[in-house]
Each structure stands twice: as C-alpha cells, then as structure tokens.
C-alpha positions as CSV (number, residue, x, y, z in Angstrom):
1,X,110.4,97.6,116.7
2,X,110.7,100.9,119.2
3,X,111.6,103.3,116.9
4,X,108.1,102.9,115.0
5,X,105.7,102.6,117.8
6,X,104.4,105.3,117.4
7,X,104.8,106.2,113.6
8,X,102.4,106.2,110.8
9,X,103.4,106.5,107.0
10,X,100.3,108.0,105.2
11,X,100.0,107.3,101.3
12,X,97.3,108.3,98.5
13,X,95.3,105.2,99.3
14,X,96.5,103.3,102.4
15,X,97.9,104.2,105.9
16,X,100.6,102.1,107.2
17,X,100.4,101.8,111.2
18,X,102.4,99.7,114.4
19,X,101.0,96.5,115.0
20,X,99.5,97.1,118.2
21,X,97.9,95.3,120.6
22,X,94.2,96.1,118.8
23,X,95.3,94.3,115.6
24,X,96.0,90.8,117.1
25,X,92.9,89.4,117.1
26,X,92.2,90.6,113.4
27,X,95.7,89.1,112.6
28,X,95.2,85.9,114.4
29,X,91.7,85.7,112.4
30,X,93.9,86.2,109.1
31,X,96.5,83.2,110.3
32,X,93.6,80.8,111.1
33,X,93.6,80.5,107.0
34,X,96.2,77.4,105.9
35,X,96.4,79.6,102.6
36,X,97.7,82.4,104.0
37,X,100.0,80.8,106.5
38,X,101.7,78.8,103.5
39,X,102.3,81.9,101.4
40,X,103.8,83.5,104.7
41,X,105.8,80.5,105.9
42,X,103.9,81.1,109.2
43,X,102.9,78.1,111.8
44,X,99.8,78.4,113.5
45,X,99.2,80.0,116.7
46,X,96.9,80.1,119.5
47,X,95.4,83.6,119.9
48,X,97.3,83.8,123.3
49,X,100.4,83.2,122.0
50,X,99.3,85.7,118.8
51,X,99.1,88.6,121.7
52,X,102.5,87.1,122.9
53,X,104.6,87.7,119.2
54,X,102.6,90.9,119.2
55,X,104.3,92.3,122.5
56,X,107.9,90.5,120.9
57,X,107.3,92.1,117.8
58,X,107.1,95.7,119.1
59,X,110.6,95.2,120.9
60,X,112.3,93.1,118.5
61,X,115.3,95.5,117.0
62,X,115.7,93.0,114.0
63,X,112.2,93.3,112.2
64,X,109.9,96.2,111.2
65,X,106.3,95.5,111.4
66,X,103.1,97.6,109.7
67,X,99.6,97.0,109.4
68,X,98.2,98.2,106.6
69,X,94.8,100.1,106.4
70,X,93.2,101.0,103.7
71,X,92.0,104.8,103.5
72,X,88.1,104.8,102.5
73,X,86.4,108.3,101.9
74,X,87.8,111.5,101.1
75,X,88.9,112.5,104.8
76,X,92.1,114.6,105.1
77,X,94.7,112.9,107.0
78,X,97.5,114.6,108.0
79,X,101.6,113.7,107.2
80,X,101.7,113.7,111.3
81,X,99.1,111.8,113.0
82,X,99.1,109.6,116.0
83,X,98.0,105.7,115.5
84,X,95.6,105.8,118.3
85,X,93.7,109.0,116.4
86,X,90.2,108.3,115.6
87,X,90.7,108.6,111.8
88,X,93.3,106.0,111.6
89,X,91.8,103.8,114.4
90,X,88.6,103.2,112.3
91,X,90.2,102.5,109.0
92,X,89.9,98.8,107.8
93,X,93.0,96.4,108.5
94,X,94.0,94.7,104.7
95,X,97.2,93.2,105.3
96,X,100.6,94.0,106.6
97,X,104.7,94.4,105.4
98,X,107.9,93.4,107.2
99,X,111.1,94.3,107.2
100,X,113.6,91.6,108.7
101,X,116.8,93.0,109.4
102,X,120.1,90.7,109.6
103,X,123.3,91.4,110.5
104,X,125.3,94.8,111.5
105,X,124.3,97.8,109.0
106,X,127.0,99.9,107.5
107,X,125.5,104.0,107.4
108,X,124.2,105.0,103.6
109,X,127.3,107.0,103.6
110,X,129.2,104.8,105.0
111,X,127.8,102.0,102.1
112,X,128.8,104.2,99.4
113,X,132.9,103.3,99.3
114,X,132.2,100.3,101.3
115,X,131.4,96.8,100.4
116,X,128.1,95.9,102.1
117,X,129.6,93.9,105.1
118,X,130.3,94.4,108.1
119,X,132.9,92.2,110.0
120,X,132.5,90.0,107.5
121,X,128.8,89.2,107.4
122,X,126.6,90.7,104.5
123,X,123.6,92.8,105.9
124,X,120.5,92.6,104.4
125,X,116.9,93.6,105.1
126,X,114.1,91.4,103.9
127,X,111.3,92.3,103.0
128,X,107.6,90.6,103.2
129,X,104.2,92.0,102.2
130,X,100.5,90.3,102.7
131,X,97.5,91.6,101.9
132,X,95.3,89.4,104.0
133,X,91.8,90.7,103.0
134,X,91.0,89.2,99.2
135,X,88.4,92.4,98.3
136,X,91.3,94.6,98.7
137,X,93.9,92.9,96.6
138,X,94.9,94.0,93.1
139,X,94.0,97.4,93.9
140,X,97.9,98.9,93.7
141,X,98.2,98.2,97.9
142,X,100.5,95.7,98.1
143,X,102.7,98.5,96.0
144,X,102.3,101.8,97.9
145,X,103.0,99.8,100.9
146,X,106.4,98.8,99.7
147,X,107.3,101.9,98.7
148,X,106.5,103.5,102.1
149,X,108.4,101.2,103.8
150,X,111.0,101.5,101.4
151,X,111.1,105.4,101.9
152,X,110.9,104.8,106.3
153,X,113.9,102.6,105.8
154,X,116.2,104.0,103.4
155,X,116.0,107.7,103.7
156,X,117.9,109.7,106.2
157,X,116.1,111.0,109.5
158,X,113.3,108.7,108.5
159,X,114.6,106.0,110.9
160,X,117.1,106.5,113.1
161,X,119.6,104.4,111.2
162,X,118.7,104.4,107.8
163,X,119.7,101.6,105.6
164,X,121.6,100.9,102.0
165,X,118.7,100.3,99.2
166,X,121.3,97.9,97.8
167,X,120.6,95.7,101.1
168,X,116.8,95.2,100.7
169,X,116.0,91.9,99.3
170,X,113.2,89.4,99.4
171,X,112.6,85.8,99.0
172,X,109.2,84.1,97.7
173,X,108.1,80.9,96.4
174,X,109.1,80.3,92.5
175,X,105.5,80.0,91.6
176,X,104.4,83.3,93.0
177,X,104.4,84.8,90.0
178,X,102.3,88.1,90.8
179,X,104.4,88.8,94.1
180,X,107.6,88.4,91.9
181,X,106.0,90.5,89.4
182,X,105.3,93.1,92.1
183,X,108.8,93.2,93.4
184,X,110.4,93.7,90.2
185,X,108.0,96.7,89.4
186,X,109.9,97.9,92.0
187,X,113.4,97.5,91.0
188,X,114.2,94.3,92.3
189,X,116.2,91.4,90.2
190,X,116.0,87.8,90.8
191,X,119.1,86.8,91.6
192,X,118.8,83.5,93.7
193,X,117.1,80.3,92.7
194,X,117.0,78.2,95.6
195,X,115.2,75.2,94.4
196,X,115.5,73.0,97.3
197,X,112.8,75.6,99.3
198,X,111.3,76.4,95.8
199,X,111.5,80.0,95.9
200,X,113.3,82.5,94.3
201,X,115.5,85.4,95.7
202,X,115.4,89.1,94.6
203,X,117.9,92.3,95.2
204,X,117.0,95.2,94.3
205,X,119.2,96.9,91.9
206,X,119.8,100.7,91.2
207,X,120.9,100.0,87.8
C-alpha cells in the first residue's frame, strides 16, 4: 500500500516496516515451509513471482503489508525514522501482519451514527499476523504487532483514511487455538463458525 511505503511503527520490542523489495527473498524462504503456507492459506510461489506480489503488494490500495523486526540491543530508535536507515535495515525479519481491506469505508465520524455499510456492502478490514521465525515466537510479538497496526489503522492522521475499530475482524482455522487466544486478548469475539473451511471468525468488540 502507498500510503505506508515509507512508514515505520516503532514498539518496545519490535519495529514494524514496508515490505520492500530486500524482504522477498527472506519471505520467499519463509513460504518454501508447507507449515507455514497452510496456516496462511498461501500457494507456493516461485521466487520470481515472490518479487512480482512484492511490487503488487506495495500498490495494492486494498491490503496493508508490514514486516516485522524484532529490536535486539538497547539502541535508541527514534518515533520518526526512515526504513532504509541503518538501525532498522539490520534488525532481524520475524514475521509479518496484514490488513485486507474490503469494501468502501465509512469515516470514524462518519461510523459513529452510521450503520457500518456503505451502499449496501459491509466494510471490513481483516487482519492476519505470522511470525515466521519459531525462536521468536511466544515472546509477546505477535501482540505488539497487532496493536501497532491497530493504532496505524484506526487512529486519525495516522493513515490517511482512518478506519472504524468495529470493522477489524479476522478469520483462522478452528484449531488455532493460540492465534484465537491471541485475538481475543485483544478484544476480539468469535462470532462466526464457518465449519465447512474449519475456521472460526472474530469482530472485535468495544464492549
């Protein structure tokens, strides 16, 4: 997506950064694993065609990409830093988080007296995390990144056209239990059970 290309969300213990053209080989290394590709509903790719979606990617208006590094050391990063910087640049990939927008957004404001459609389809913004490298898992990632994103999306000036919260959602297989775990840490409800795809839909919910 445009409006990120040049963004990067610093947290306590990860940075999140555009997937640029310097990632693809890392990410097509991740995708080479069937595991990983079945927990992301992914098909696999050659690496040309990996540098292909990465170049799609960065101009698709409907989906938000970041790759997640993983801050290491006690170096100061600053709120405002460039992706190509050498403190971000050498950081280790872990994993990355999508959002996948659908439909025609209504304005937060806009959302508040309003039903959450516009001409009558329902806009939503899915959401999808991975963290790719197993050393780094269970280590409160996966978490911080969401929360990131979730800030980037939903809070005004952030994006250029900030989203409802009521509109994020996320869909993972029934037997994920961790993941689902993860999501409703985070104030999301289950509130699909699609059992034909065996996976289990969540909304988050500000009550």
């Amino acid at each position: 997506m445009l409006c990120n290309k040049n963004t990067v969300l610093v947290g306590k213990k990860i940075l999140l950064v555009p997937y640029r053209i310097e990632h693809v080989a890392k990410y097509h290394a991740w995708m080479e694993n069937e595991e990983l590709r079945t927990l992301t509903a992914s098909e696999p790719l050659t690496l040309d065609q990996e540098y292909e979606m990465q170049q799609k990617w960065q101009m698709d208006e409907d989906k938000l990409t970041f790759i997640i590094l993983a801050r290491e050391g006690d170096a100061f990063i600053p709120d405002t830093v460039n992706p190509t910087d050498s403190q971000v640049s050498s950081l280790p990939m872990v994993g990355d988080v999508n959002i996948f927008f659908s439909g025609t957004p209504l304005s937060v404001s806009e959302s508040a007296n309003s039903p959450p459609f516009d001409d009558g389809q329902e806009f939503t913004a899915e959401a999808e995390i991975m963290i790719a490298e197993p050393l780094y898992r269970r280590r409160g990632y996966a978490q911080e990144a969401l929360r990131l994103v979730f800030q980037y999306v939903t809070v005004p000036v952030k994006m250029p056209h900030s989203i409802p919260p009521t509109s994020l959602i996320t869909r993972i297989s029934d037997k994920n239990t961790p993941s689902i775990k993860l999501f409703e840490r985070l104030g999301f409800r289950i509130t699909k059970h699609v059992e034909v795809f065996e996976e289990v839909e969540l909304r988050w919910n500000a009550l």
